[in-house]
C-alpha positions in Angstrom: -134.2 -35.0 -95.1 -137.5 -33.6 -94.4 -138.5 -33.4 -97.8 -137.7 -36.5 -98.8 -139.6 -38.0 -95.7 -142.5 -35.8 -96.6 -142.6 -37.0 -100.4 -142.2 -40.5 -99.5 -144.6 -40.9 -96.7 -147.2 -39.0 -99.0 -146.9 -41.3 -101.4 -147.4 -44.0 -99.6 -150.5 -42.4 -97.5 -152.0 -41.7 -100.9 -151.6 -45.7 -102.0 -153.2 -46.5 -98.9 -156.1 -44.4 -99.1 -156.5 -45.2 -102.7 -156.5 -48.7 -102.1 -159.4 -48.2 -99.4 -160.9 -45.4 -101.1 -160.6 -43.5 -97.8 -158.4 -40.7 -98.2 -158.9 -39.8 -94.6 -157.8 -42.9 -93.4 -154.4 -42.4 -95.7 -153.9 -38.9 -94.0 -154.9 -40.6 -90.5 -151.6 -42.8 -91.0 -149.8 -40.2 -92.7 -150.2 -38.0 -89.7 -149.2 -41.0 -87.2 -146.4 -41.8 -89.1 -145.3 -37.8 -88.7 -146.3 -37.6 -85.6 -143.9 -40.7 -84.5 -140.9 -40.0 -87.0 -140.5 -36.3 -85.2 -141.5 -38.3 -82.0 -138.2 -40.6 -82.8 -136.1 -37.6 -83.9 -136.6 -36.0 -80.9 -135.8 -38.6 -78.2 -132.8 -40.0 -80.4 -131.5 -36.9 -82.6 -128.8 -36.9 -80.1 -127.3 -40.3 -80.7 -127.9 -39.4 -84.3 -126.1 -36.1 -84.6 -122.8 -37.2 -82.2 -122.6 -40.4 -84.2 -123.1 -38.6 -88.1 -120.8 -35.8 -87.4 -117.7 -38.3 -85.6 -117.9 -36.8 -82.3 -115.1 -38.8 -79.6 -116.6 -37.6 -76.0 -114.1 -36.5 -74.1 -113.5 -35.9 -70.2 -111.5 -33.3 -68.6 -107.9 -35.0 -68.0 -108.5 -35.2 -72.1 -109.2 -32.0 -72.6 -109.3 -29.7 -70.1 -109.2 -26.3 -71.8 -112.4 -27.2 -72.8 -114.3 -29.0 -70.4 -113.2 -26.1 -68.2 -114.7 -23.6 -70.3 -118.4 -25.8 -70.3 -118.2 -26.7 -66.6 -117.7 -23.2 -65.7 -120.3 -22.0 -68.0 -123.1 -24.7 -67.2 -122.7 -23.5 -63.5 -123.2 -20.2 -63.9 -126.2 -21.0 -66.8 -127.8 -22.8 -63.4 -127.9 -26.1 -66.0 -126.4 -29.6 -65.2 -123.4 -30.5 -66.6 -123.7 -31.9 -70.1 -121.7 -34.1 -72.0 -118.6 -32.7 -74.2 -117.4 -34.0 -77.3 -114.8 -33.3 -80.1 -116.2 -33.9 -83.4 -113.7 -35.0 -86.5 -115.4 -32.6 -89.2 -112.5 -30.8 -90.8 -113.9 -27.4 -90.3 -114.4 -24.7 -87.0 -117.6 -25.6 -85.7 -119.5 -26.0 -82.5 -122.9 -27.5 -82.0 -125.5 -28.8 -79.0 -127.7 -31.4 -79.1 -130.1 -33.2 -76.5 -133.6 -32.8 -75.6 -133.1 -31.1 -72.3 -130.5 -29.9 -70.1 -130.3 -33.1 -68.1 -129.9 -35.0 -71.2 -127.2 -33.2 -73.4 -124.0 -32.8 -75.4 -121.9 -29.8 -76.6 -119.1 -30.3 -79.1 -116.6 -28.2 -80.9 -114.4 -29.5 -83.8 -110.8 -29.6 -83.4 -110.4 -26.9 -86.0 -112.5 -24.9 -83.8 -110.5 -25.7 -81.1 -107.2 -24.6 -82.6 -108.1 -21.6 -84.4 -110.3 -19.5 -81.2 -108.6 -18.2 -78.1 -110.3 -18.9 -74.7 -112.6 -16.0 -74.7 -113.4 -16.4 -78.2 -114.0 -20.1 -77.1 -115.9 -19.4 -74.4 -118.8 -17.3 -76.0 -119.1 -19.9 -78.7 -120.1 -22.8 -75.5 -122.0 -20.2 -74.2 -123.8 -19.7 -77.3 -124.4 -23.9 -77.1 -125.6 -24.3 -73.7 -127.9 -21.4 -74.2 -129.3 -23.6 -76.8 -129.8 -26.6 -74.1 -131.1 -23.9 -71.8 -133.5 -22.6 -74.3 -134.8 -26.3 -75.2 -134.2 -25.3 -78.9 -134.2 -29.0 -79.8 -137.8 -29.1 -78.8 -138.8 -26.0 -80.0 -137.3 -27.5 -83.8 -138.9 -30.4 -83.1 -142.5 -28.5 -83.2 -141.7 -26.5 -86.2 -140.7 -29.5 -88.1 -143.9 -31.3 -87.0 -146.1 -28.3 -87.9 -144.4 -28.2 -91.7 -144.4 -31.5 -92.1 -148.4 -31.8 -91.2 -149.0 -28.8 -93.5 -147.1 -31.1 -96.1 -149.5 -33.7 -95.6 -152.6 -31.9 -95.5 -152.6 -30.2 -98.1 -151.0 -33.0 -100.3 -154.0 -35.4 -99.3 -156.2 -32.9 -100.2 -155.2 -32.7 -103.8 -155.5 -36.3 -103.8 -158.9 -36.7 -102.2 -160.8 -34.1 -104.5 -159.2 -35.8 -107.6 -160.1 -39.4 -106.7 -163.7 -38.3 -106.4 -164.2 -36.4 -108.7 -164.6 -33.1 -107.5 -163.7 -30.5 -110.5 -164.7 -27.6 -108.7 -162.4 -28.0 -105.6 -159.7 -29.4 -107.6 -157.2 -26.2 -108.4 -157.8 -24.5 -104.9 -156.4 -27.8 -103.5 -153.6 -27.3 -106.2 -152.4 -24.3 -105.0 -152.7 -24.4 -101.5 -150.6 -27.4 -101.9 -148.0 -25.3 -104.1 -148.2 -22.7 -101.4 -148.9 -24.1 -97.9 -145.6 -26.0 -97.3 -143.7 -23.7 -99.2 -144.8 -21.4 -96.3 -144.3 -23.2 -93.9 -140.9 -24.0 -95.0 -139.8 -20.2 -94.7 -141.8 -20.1 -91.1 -139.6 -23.0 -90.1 -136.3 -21.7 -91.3 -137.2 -18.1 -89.3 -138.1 -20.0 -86.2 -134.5 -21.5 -86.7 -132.9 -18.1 -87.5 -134.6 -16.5 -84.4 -133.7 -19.3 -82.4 -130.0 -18.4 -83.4 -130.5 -14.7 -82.2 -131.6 -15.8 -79.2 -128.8 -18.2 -78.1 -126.2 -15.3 -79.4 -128.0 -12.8 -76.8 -128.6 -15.9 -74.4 -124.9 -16.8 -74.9 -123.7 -13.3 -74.7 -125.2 -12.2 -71.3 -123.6 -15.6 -69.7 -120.5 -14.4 -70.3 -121.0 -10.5 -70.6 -118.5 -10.6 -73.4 -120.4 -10.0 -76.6 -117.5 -8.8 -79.1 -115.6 -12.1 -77.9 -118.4 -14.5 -79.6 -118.9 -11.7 -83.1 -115.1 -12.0 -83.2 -115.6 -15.9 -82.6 -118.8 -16.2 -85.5 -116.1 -13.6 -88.1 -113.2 -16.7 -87.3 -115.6 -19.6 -87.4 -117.6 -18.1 -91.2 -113.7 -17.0 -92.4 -113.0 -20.7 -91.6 -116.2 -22.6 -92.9 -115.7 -20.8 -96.2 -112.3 -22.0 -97.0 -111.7 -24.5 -99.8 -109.7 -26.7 -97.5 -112.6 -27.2 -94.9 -114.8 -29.7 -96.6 -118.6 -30.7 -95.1 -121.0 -32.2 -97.3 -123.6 -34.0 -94.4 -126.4 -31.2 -95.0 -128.4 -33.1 -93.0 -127.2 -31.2 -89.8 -126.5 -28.0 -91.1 -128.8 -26.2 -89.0 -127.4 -27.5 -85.6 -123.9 -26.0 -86.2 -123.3 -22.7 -84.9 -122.4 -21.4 -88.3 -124.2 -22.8 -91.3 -121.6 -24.5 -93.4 -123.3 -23.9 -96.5 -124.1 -20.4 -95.9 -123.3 -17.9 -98.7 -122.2 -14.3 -98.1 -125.0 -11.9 -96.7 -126.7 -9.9 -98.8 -130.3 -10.4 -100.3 -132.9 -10.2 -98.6 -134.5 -12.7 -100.4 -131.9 -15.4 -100.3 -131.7 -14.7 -96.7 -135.5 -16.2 -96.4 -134.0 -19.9 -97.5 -131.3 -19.2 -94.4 -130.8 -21.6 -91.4 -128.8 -18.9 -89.3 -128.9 -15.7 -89.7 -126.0 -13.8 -91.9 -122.9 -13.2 -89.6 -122.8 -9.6 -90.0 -126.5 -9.3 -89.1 -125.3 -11.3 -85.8 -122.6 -8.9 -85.0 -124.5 -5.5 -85.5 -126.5 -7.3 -82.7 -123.7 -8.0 -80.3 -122.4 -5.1 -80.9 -125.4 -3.3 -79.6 -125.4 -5.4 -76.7 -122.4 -4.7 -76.0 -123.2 -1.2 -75.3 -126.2 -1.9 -73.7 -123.8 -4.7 -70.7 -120.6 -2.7 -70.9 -121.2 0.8 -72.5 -118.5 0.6 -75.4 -119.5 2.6 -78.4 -119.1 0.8 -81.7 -118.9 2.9 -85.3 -121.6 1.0 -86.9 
């Protein structure tokens, strides 16, 4: 989504500062137009995300297993109550979404529901409303405002020393503009990763049952990877608990294009908090 955005409004920033030979004026608007998108994204990504992955709110005479579990959880996180949803995506998921804790949603799948036991249940919400806690929508926010200017920038730049001529400057702006985004893409995607470790710890003190939610994420990745469970809105893959699209872990270097970290990496983790909240030895 974010590339697109990026290639389009470059284009037409270019245009515009061609057509007034002012390249700055055509990054001036770009950066406005960025500026404003992630602006719009942030106030309204909530509305967005409920209503692209089918989410039916719910209350709790409709389902009280698991607006139990959220109540219970949000009043021990110290956060208001936020809204819960069941989404229709035929997988085991869970995602937040909101811009703050007074203005936010939690939702599990019904797959989800169906396949976790209560405690297993509960450290996934946990894990959620640690994200609303956190203000990890806002924190996103930034980092996709910071990679799309870098975009920008250094796409304008190319632009500006080749409409005037200048030679010299020409290939440094070339490859900073092959470089720059591409690094702050992978910046970006480990803000997101590390934003995942955090909610897991976050998550994981709430409830002090660690090996509940690594025996919830094994479930959930077992689930998502099944040829039955189809998902094909990549849009949003970064706001489910488990990425959809993730591959097995493994290389290091395909885990720089990740979203979340791998689940294994996720559970050596819990499993060392676990020791660290309830002293159990694991056999790592």
């Amino acid at each position: 989504m974010f590339v697109l955005m990026t290639g389009l409004l470059v284009v037409i920033g270019t245009a515009i500062g061609y057509l007034f030979k002012n390249w700055v004026l055509g990054l001036v608007i770009m950066l406005a137009v960025s500026i404003a998108f992630n602006i719009y994204s942030y106030f309204f990504s909530k509305k967005m995300a409920l209503r692209a992955n089918k989410v039916r709110m719910v209350t709790r005479e409709e389902e009280p297993r698991l607006y139990g579990i959220v109540e219970r959880l949000a009043e021990n996180a110290g956060i208001p109550m936020p809204e819960v949803g069941i989404s229709m995506v035929p997988m085991p998921n869970a995602f937040a979404t909101g811009r703050s804790p007074k203005d936010a949603a939690v939702v599990a799948t019904q797959p989800l529901l169906n396949l976790l036991n209560d405690d297993e249940l509960e450290g996934v919400m946990a894990h959620e409303l640690s994200h609303v806690k956190n203000r990890d929508i806002l924190v996103m926010s930034v980092a996709s405002t910071m990679a799309s200017l870098v975009s920008y920038v250094t796409s304008m730049a190319v632009w500006s020393t080749f409409l005037s001529g200048d030679r010299d400057n020409l290939w440094v702006a070339v490859i900073a503009d092959l470089t720059l985004p591409f690094a702050a893409m992978l910046i970006q995607l480990g803000v997101s990763r590390n934003r995942e470790y955090l909610a897991d710890e976050s998550g994981a003190r709430l409830t002090g049952k660690p090996m509940a939610l690594a025996s919830a994420l094994t479930k959930i990745e077992g689930g998502c990877a099944s040829r039955a469970n189809t998902y094909d809105n990549t849009s949003y893959e970064s706001v489910w608990i488990a990425n959809p699209f993730g591959g097995r872990a493994g290389q290091k270097f395909v885990s720089l294009f990740r979203t979340h970290p791998s689940t294994p990496d996720r559970i050596e983790r819990l499993k060392a908090l676990d020791e660290e909240i309830n002293g159990i030895r694991h056999v790592y």
